[in-house]
Backbone bond lengths (Angstrom), bond angles and torsions (degrees), N, CA, C in turn:
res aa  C-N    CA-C-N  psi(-1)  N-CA   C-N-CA  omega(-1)  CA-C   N-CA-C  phi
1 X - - - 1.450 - - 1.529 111.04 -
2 X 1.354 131.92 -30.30 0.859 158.05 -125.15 2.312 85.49 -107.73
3 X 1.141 80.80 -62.16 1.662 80.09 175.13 1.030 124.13 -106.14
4 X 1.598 115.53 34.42 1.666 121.69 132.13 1.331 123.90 -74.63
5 X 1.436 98.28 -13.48 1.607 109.50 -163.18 0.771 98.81 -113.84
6 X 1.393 162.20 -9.96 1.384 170.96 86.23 2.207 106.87 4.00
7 X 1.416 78.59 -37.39 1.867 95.25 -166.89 1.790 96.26 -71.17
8 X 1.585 100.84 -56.25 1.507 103.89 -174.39 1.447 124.73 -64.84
9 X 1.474 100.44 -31.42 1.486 102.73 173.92 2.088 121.43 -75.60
10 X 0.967 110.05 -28.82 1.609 114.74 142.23 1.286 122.98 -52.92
11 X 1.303 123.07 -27.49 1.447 93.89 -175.28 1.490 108.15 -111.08
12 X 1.525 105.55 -2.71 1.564 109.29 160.08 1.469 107.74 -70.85
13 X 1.336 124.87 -46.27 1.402 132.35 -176.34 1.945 103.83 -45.34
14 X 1.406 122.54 -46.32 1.060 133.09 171.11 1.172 134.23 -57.51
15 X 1.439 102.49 -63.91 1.501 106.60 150.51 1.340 124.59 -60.75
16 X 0.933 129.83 -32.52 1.537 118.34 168.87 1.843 127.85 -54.40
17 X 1.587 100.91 -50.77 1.394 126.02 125.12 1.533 132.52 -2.16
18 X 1.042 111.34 -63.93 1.787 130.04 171.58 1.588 89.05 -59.47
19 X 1.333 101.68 -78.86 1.455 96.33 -160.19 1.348 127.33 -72.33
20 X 1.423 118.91 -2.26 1.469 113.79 -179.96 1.507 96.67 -98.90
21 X 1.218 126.15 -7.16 1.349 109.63 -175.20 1.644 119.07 -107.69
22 X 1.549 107.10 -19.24 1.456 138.65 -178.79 1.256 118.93 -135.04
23 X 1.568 116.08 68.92 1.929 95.66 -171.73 1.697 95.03 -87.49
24 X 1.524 111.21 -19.44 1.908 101.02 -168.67 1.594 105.73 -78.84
25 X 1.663 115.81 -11.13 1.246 113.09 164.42 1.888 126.07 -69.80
26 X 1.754 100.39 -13.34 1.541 98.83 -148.63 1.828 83.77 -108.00
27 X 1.595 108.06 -29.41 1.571 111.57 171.56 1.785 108.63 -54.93
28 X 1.396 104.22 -59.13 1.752 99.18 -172.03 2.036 103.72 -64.37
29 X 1.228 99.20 -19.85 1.922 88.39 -178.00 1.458 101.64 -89.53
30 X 1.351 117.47 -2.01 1.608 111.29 172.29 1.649 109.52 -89.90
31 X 1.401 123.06 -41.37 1.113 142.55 145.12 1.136 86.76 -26.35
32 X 1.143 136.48 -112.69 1.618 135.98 -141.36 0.994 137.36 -55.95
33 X 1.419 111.23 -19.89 1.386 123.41 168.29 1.617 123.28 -62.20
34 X 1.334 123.14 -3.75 1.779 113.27 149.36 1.389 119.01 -64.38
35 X 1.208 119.36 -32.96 1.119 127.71 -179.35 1.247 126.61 -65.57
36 X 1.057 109.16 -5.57 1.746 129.98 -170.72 1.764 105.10 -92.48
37 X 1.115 108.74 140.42 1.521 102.98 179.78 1.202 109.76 -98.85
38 X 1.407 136.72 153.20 1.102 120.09 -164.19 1.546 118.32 -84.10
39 X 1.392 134.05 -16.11 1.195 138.04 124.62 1.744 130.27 -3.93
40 X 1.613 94.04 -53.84 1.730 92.17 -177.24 1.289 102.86 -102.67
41 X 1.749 121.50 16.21 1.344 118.95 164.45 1.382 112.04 -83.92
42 X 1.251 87.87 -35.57 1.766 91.47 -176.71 1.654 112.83 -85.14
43 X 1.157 116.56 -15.31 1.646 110.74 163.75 1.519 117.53 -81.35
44 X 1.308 108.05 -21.70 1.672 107.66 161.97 1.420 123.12 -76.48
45 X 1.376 116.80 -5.61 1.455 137.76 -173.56 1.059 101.97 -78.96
46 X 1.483 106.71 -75.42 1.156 120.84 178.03 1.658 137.35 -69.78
47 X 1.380 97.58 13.89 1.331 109.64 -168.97 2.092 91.98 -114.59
48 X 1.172 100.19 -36.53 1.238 115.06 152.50 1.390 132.01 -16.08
49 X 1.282 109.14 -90.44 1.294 162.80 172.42 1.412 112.76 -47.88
50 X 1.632 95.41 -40.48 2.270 101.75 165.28 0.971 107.89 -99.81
51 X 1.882 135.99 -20.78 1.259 105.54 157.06 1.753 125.84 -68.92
52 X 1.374 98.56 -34.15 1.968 92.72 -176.06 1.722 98.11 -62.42
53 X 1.372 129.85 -58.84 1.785 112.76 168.84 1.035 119.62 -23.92
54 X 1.600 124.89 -49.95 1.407 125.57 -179.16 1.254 117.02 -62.83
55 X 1.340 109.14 -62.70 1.769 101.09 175.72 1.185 136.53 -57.44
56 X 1.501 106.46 -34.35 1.829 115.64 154.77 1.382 104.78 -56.31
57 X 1.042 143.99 -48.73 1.636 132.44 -164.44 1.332 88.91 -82.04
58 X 1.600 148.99 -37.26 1.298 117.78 -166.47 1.428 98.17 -81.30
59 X 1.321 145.00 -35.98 1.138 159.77 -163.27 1.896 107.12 -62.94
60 X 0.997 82.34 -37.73 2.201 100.69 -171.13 1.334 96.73 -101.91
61 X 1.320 126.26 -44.11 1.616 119.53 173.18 1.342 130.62 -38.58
């Protein structure tokens, strides 16, 4: 439990990160995201989603 909570607080640290260091980068990718089909949302999701598995399994491996 302990390093879910460890897990969430990293990725607030990150995201927080994004935006304090780049908010005119995170405005034009909010902007852009109509443009996105929802198809290549979900292949970025999921493309996502097998790299963070991956790095946790090489990381925990």
């Amino acid at each position: 439990m302990s390093e879910l909570l460890v897990a969430v607080g990293l990725f607030l640290v990150i995201e927080g990160l994004v935006y304090a260091l780049a908010p005119s980068f995170v405005r034009r990718m909010a902007e852009a995201l109509p443009q996105i089909t929802d198809q290549q949302m979900r292949g970025f999701g999921l493309a996502a989603v097998c790299f963070g598995v991956f790095v946790v399994w090489m990381v925990k491996g």
